[in-house]
mmCIF file of the N, C-alpha and C atoms, coordinates in Angstrom:
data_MODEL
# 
_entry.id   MODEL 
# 
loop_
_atom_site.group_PDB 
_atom_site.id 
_atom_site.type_symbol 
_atom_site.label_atom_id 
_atom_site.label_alt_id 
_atom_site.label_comp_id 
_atom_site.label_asym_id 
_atom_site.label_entity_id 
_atom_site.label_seq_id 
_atom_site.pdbx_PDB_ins_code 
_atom_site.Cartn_x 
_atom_site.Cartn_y 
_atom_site.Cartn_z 
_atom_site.occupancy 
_atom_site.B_iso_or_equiv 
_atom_site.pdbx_formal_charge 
_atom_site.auth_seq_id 
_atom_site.auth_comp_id 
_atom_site.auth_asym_id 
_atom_site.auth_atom_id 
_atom_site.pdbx_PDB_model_num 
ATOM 1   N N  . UNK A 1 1  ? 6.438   20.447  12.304  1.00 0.00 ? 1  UNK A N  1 
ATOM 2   C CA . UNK A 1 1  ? 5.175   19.819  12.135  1.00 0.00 ? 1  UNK A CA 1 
ATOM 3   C C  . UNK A 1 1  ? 5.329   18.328  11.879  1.00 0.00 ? 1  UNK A C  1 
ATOM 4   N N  . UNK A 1 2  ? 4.161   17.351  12.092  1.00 0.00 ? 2  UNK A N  1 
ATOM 5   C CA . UNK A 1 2  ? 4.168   16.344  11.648  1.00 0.00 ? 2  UNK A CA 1 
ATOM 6   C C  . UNK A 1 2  ? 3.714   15.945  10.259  1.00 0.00 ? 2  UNK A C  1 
ATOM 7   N N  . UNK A 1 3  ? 4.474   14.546  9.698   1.00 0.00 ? 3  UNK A N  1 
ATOM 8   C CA . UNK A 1 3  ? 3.630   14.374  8.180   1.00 0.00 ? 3  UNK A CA 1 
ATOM 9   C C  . UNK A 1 3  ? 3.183   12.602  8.051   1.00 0.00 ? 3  UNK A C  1 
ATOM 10  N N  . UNK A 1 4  ? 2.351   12.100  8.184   1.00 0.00 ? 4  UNK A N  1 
ATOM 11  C CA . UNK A 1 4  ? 2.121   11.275  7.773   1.00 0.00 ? 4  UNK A CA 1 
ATOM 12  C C  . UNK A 1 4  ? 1.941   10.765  6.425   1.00 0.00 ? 4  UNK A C  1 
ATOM 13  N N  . UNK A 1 5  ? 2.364   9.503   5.887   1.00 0.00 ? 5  UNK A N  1 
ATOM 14  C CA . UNK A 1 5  ? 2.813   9.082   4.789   1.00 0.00 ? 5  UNK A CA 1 
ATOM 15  C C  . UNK A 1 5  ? 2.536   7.455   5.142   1.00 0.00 ? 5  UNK A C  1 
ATOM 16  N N  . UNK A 1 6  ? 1.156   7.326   3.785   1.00 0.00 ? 6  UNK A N  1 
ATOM 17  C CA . UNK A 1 6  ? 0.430   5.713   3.694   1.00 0.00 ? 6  UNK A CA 1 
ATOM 18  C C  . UNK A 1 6  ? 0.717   5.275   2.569   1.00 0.00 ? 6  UNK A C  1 
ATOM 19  N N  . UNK A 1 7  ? 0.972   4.045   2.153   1.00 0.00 ? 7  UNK A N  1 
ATOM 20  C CA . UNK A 1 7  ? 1.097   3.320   1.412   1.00 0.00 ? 7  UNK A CA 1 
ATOM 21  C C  . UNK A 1 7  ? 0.986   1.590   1.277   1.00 0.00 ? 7  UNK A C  1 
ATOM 22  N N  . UNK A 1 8  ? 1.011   1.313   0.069   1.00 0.00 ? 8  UNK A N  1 
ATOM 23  C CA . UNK A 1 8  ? 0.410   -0.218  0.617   1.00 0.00 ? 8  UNK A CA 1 
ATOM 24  C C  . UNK A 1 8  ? 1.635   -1.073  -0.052  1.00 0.00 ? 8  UNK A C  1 
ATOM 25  N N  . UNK A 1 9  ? 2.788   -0.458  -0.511  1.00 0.00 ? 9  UNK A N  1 
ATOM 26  C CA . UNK A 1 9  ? 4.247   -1.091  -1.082  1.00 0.00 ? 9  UNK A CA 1 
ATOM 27  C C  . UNK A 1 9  ? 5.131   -0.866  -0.062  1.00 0.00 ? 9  UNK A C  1 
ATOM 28  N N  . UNK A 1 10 ? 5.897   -2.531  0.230   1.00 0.00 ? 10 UNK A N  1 
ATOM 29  C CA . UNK A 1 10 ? 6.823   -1.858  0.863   1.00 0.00 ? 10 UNK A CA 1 
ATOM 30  C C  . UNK A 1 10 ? 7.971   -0.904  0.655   1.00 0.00 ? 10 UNK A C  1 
ATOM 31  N N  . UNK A 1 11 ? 9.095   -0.653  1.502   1.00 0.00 ? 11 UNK A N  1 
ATOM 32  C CA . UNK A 1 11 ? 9.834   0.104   1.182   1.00 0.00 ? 11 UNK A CA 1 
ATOM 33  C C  . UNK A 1 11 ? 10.917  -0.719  -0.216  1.00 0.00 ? 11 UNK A C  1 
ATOM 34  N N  . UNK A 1 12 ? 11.165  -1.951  -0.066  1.00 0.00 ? 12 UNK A N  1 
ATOM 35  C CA . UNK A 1 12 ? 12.073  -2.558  -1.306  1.00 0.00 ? 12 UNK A CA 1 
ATOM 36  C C  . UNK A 1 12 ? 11.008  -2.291  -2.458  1.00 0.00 ? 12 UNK A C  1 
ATOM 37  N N  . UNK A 1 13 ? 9.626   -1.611  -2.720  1.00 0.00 ? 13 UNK A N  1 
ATOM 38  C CA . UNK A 1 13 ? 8.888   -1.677  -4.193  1.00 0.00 ? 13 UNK A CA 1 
ATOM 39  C C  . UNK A 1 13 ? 9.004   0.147   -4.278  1.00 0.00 ? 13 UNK A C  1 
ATOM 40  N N  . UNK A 1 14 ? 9.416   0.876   -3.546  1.00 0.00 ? 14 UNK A N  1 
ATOM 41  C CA . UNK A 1 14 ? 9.575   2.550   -4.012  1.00 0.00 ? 14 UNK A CA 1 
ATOM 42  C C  . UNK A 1 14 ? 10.379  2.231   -5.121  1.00 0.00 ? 14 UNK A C  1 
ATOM 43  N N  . UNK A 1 15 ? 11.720  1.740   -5.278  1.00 0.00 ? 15 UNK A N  1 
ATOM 44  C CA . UNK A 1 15 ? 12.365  1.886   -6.682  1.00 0.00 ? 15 UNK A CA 1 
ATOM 45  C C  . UNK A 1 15 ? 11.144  1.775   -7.619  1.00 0.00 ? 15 UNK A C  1 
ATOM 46  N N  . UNK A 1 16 ? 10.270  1.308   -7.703  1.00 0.00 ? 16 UNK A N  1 
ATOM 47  C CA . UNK A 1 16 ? 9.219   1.266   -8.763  1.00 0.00 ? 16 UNK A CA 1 
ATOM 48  C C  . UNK A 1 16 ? 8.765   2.420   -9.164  1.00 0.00 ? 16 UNK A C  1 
ATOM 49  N N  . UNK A 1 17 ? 8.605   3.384   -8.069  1.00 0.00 ? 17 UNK A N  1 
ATOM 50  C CA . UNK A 1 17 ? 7.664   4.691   -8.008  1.00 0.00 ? 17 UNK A CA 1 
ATOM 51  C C  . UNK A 1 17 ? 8.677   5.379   -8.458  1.00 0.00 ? 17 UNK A C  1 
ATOM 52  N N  . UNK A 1 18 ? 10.001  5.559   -8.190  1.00 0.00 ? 18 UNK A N  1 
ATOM 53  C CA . UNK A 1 18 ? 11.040  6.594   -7.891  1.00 0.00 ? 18 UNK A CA 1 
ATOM 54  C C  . UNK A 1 18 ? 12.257  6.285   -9.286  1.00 0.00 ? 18 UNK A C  1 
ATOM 55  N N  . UNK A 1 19 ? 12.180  4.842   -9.638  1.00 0.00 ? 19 UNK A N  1 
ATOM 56  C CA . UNK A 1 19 ? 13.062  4.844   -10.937 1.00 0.00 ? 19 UNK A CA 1 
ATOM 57  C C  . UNK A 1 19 ? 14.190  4.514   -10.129 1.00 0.00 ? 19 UNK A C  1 
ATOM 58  N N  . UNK A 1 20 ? 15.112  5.542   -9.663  1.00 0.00 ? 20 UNK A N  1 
ATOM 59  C CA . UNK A 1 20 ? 16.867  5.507   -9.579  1.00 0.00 ? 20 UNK A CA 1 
ATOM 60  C C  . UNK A 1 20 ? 16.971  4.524   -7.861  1.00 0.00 ? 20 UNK A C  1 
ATOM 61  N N  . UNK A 1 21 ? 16.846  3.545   -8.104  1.00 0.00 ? 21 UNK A N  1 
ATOM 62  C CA . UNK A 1 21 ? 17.996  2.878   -6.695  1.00 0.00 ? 21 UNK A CA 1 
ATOM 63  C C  . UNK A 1 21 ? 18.496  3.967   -5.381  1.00 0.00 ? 21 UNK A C  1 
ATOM 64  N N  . UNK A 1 22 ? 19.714  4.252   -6.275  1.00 0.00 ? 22 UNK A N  1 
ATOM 65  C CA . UNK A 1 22 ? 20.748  5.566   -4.989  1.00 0.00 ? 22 UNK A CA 1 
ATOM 66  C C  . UNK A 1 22 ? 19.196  6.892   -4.508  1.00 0.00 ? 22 UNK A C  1 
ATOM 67  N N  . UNK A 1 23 ? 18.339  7.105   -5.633  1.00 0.00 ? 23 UNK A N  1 
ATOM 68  C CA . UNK A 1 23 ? 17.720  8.238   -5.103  1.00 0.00 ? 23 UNK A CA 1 
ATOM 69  C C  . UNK A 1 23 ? 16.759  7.598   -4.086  1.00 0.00 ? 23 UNK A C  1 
ATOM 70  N N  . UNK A 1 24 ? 15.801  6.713   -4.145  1.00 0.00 ? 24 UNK A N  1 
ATOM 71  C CA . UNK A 1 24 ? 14.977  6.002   -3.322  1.00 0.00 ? 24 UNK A CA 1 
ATOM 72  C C  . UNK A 1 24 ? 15.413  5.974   -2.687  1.00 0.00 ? 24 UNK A C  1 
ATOM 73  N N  . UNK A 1 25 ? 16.844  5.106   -2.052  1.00 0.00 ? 25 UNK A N  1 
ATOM 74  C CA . UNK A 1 25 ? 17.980  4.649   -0.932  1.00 0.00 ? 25 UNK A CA 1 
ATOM 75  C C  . UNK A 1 25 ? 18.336  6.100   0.335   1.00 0.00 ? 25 UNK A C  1 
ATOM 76  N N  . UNK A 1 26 ? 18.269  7.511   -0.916  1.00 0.00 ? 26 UNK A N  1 
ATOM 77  C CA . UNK A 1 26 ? 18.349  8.626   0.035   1.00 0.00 ? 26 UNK A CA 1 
ATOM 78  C C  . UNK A 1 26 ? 17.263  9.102   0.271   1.00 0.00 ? 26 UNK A C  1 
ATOM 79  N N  . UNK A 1 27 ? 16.086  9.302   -0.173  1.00 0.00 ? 27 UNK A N  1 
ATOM 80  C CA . UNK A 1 27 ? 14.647  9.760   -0.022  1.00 0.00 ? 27 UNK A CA 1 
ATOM 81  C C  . UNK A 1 27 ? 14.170  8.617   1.182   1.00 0.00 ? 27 UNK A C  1 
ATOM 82  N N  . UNK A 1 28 ? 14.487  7.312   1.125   1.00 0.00 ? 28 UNK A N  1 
ATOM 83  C CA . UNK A 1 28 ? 13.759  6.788   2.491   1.00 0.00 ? 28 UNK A CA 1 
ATOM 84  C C  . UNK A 1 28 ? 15.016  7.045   3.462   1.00 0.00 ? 28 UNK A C  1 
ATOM 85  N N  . UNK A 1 29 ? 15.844  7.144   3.592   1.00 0.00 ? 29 UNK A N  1 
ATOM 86  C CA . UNK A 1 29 ? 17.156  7.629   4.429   1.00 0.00 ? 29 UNK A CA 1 
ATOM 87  C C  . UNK A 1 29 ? 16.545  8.624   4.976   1.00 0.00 ? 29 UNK A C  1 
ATOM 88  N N  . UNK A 1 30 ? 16.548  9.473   4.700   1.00 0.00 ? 30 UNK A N  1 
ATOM 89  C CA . UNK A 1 30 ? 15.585  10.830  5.242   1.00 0.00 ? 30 UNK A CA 1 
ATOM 90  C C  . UNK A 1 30 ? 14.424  10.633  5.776   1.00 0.00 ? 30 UNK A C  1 
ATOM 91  N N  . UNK A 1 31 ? 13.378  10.012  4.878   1.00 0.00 ? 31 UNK A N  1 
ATOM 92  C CA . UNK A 1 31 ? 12.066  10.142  5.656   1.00 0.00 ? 31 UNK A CA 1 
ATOM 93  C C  . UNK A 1 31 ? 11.748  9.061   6.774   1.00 0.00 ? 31 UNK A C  1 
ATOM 94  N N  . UNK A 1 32 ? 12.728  8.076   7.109   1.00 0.00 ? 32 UNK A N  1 
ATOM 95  C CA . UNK A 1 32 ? 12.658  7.167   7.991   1.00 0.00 ? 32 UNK A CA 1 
ATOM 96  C C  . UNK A 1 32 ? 13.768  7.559   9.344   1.00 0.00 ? 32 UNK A C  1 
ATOM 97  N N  . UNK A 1 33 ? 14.350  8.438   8.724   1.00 0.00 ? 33 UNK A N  1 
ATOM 98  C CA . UNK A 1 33 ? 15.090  8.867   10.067  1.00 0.00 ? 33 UNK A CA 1 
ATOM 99  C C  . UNK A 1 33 ? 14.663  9.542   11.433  1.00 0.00 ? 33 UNK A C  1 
ATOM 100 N N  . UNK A 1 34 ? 14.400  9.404   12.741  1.00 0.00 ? 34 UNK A N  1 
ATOM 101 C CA . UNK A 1 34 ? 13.651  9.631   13.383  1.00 0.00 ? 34 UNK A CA 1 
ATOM 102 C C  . UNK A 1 34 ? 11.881  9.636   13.570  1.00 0.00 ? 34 UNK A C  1 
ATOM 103 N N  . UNK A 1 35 ? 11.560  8.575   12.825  1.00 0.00 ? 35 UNK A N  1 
ATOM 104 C CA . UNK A 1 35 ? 10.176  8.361   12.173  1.00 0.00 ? 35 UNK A CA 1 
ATOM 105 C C  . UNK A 1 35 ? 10.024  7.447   13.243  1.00 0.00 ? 35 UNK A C  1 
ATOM 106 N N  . UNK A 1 36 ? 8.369   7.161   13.221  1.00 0.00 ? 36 UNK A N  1 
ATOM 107 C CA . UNK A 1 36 ? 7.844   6.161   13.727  1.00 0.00 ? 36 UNK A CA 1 
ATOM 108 C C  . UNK A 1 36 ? 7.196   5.389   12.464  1.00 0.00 ? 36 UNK A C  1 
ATOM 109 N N  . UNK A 1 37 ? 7.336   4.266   12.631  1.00 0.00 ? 37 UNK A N  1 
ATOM 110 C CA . UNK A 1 37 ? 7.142   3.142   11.392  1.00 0.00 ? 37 UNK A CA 1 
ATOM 111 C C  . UNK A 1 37 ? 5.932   2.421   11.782  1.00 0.00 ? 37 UNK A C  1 
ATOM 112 N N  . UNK A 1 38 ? 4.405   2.373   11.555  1.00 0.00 ? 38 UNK A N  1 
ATOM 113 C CA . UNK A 1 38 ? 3.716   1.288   11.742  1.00 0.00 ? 38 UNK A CA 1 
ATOM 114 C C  . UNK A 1 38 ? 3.660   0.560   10.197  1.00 0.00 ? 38 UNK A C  1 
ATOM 115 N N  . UNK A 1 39 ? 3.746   -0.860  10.791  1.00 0.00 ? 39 UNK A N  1 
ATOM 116 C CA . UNK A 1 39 ? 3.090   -1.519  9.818   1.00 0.00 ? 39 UNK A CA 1 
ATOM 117 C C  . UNK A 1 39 ? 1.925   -2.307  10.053  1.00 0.00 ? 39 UNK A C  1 
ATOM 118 N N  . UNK A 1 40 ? 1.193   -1.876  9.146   1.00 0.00 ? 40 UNK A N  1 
ATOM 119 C CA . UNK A 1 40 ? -0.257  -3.041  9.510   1.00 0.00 ? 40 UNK A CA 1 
ATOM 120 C C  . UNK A 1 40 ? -0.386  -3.839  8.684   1.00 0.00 ? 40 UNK A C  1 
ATOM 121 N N  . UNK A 1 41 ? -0.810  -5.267  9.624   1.00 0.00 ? 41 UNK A N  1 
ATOM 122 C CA . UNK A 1 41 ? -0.494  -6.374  8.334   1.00 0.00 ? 41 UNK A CA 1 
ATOM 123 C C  . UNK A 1 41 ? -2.192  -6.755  8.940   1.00 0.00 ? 41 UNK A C  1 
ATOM 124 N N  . UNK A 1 42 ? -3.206  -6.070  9.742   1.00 0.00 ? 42 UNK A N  1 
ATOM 125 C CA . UNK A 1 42 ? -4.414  -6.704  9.482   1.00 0.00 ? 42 UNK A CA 1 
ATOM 126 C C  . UNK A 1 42 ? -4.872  -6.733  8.466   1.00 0.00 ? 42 UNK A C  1 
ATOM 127 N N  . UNK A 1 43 ? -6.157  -7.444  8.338   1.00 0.00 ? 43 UNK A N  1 
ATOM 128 C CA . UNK A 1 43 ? -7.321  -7.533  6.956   1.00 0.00 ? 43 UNK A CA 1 
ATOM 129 C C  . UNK A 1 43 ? -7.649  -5.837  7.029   1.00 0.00 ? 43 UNK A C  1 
ATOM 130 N N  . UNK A 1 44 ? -7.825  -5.210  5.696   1.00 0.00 ? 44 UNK A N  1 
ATOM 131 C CA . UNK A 1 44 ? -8.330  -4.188  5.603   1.00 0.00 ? 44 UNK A CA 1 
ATOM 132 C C  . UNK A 1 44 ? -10.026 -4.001  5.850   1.00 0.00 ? 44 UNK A C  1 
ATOM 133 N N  . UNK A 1 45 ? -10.384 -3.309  6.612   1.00 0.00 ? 45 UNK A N  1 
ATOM 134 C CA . UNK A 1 45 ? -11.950 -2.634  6.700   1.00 0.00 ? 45 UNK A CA 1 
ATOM 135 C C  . UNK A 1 45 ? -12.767 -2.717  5.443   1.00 0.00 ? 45 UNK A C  1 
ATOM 136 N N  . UNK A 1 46 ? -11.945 -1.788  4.324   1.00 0.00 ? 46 UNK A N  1 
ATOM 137 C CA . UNK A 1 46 ? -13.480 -1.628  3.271   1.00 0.00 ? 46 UNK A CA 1 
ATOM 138 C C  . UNK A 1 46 ? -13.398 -2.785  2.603   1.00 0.00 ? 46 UNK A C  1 
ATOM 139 N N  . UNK A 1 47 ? -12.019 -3.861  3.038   1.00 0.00 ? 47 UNK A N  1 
ATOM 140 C CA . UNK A 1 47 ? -12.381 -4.698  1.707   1.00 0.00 ? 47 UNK A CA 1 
ATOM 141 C C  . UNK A 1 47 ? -13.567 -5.827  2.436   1.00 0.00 ? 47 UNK A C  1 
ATOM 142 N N  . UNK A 1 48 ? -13.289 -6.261  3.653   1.00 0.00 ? 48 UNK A N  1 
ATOM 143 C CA . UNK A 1 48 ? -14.191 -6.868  4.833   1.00 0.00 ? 48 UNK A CA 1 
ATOM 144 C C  . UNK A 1 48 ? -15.781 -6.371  4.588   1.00 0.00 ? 48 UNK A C  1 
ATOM 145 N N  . UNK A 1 49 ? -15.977 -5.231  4.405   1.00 0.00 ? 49 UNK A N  1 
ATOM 146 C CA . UNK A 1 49 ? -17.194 -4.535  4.267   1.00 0.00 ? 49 UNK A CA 1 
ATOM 147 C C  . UNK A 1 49 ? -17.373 -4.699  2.825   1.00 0.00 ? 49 UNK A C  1 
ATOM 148 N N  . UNK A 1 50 ? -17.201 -4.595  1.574   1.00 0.00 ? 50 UNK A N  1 
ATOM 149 C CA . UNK A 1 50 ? -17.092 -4.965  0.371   1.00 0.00 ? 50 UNK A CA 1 
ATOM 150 C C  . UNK A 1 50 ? -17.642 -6.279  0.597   1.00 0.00 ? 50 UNK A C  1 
ATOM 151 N N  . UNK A 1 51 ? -16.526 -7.227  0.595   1.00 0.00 ? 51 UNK A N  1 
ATOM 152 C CA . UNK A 1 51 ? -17.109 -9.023  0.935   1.00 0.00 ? 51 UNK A CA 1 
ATOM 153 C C  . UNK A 1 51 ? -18.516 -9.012  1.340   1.00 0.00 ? 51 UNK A C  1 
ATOM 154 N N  . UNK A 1 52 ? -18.614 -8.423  2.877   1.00 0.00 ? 52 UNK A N  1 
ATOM 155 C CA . UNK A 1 52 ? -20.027 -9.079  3.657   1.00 0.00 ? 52 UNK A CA 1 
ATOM 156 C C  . UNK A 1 52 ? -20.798 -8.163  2.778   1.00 0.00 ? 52 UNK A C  1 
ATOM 157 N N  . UNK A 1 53 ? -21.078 -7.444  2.007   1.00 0.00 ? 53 UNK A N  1 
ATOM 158 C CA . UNK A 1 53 ? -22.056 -7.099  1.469   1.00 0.00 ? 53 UNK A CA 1 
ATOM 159 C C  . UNK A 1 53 ? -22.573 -7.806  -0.432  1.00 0.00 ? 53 UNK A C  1 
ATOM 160 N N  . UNK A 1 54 ? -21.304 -8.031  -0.765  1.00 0.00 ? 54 UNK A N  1 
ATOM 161 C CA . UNK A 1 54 ? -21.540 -7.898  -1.792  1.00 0.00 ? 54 UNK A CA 1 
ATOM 162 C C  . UNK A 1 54 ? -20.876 -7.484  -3.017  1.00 0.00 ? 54 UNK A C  1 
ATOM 163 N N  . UNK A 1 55 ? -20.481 -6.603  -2.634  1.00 0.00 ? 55 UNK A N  1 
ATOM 164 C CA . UNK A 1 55 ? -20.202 -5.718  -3.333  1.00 0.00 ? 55 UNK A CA 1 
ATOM 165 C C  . UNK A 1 55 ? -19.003 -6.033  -4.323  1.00 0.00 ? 55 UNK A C  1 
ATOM 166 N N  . UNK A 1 56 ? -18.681 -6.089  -5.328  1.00 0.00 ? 56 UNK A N  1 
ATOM 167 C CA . UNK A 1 56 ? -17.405 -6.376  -6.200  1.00 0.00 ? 56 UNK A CA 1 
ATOM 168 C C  . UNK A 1 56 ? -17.166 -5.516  -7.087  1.00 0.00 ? 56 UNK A C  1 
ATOM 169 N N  . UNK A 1 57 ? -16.238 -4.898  -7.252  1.00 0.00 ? 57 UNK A N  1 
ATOM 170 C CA . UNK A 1 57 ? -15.784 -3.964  -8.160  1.00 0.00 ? 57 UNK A CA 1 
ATOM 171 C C  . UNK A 1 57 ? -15.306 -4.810  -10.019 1.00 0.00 ? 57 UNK A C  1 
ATOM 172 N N  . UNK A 1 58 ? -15.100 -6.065  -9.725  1.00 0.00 ? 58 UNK A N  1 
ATOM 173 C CA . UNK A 1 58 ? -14.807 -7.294  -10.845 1.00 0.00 ? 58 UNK A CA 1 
ATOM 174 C C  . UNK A 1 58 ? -15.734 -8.100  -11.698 1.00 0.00 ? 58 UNK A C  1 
ATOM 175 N N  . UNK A 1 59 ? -16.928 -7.668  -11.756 1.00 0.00 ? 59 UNK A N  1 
ATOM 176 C CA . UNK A 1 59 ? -17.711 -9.047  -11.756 1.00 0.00 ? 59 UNK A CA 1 
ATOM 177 C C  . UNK A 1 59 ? -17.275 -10.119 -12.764 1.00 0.00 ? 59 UNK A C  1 
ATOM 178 N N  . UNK A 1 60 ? -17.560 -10.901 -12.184 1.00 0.00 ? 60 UNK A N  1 
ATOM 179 C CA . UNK A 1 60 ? -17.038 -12.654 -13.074 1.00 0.00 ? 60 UNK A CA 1 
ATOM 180 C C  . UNK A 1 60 ? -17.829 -12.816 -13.941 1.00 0.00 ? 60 UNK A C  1 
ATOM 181 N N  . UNK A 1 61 ? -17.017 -13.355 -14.706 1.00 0.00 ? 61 UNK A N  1 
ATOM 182 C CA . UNK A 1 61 ? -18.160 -13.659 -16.308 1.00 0.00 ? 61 UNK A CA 1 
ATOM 183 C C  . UNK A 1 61 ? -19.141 -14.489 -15.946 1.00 0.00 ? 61 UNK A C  1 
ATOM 184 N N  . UNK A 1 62 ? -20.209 -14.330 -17.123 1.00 0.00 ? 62 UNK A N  1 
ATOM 185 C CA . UNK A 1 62 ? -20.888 -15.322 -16.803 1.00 0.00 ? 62 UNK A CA 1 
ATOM 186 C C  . UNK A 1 62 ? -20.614 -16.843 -17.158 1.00 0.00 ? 62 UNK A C  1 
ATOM 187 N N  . UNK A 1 63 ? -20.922 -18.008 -16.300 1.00 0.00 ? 63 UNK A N  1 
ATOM 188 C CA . UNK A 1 63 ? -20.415 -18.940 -16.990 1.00 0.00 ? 63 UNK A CA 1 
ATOM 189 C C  . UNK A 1 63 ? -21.062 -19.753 -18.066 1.00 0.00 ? 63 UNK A C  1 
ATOM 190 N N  . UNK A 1 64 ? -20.605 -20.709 -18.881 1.00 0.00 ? 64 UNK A N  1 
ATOM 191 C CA . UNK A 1 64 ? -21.352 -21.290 -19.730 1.00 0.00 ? 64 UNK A CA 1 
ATOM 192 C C  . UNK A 1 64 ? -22.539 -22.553 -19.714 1.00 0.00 ? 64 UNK A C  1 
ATOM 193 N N  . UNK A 1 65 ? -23.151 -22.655 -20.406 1.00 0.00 ? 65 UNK A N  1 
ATOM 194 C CA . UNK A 1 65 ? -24.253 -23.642 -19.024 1.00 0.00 ? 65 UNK A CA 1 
ATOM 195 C C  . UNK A 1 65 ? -23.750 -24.720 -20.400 1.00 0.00 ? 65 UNK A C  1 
# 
């Protein structure tokens, strides 16, 4: 079967997720072996749609007059 696998770190930031160096080093060894690799470096959709609307998940303080 096939498995697709998304993420928005590259492969040098898994030690983050994974802790041990050597284990990351063999866990992407494996899952990149005979893989197809996209990377997308466009602008993302919802954040584009977010912007033109409005929408902010942050709002900014108010400022002081």
């Amino acid at each position: 079967g096939s498995v697709i696998i998304t993420t928005n770190l590259g492969f040098a930031d898994w030690t983050q997720i994974f802790g041990d160096p050597n284990m990351t080093a063999a866990l992407l060894d494996r899952l990149t072996h005979r893989a197809h690799i996209i990377e997308c470096t466009w602008d993302s959709y919802r954040l584009k749609q977010s912007l033109k609307t409005g929408y902010n998940n942050h709002p900014q303080p108010e400022k002081k007059k």
